[in-house]
C-alpha positions as CSV (number, residue, x, y, z in Angstrom):
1,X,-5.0,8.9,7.0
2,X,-1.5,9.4,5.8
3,X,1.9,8.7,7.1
4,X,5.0,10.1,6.8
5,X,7.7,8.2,7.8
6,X,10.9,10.0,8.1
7,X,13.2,7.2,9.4
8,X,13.2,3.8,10.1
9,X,11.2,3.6,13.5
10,X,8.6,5.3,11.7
11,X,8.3,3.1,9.0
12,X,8.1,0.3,10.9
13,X,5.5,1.8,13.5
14,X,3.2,3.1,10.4
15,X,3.7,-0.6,9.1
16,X,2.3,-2.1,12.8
17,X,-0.5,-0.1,12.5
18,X,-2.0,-1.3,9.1
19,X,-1.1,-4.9,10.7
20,X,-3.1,-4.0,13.4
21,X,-6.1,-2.4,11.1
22,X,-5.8,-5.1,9.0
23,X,-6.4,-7.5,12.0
24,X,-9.1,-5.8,13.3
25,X,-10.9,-5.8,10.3
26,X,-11.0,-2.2,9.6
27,X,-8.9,-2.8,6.4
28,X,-10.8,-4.2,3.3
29,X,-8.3,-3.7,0.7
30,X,-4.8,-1.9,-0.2
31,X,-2.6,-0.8,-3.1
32,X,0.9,0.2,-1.9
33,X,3.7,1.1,-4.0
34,X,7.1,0.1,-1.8
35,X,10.3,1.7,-2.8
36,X,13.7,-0.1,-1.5
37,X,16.9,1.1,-0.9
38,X,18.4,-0.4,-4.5
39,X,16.2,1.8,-6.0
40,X,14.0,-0.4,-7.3
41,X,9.8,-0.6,-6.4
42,X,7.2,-2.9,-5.9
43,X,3.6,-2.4,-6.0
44,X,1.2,-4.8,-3.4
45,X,-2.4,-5.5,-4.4
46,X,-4.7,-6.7,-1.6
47,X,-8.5,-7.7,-1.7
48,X,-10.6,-10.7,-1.7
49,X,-10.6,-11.7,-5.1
50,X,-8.9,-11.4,-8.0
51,X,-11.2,-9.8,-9.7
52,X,-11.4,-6.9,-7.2
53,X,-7.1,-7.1,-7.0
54,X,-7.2,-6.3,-11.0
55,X,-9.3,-3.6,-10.6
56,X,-7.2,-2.2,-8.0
57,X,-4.2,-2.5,-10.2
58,X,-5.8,-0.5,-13.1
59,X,-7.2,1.8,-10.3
60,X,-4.0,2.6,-9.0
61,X,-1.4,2.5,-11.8
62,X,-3.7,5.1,-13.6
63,X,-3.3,7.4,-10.7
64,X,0.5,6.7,-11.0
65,X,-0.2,7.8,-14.5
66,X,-2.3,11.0,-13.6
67,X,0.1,12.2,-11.3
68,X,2.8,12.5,-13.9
């Protein structure tokens, strides 16, 4: 499932909801690339080791790569 947030509320209520996934135990892992308002970005890495976080990285920054 995807989200599009348009504003602020949104954001934060698409946000809640992979909390709440995430407490439920219905999220294993997640690679997220945030973009803030100065323009600058930062990509979030979870899973249970680091292994798996590494391969997540390479995973996802090649996708980044793909898509450009």
């Amino acid at each position: 499932m995807i989200d599009i947030a348009t504003n602020k509320e949104e954001t934060v209520a698409a946000l809640k909801r992979l909390k709440e996934q995430a407490e439920a135990g219905q999220l294993d892992e997640l690679s997220i690339r945030v973009y803030k308002s100065d323009g600058s970005y930062e990509d979030i890495f979870i899973a249970g080791t680091e292994e798996r976080r590494s391969e997540l990285r390479a995973e996802f920054l090649n996708e980044m790569v793909m898509r450009h």
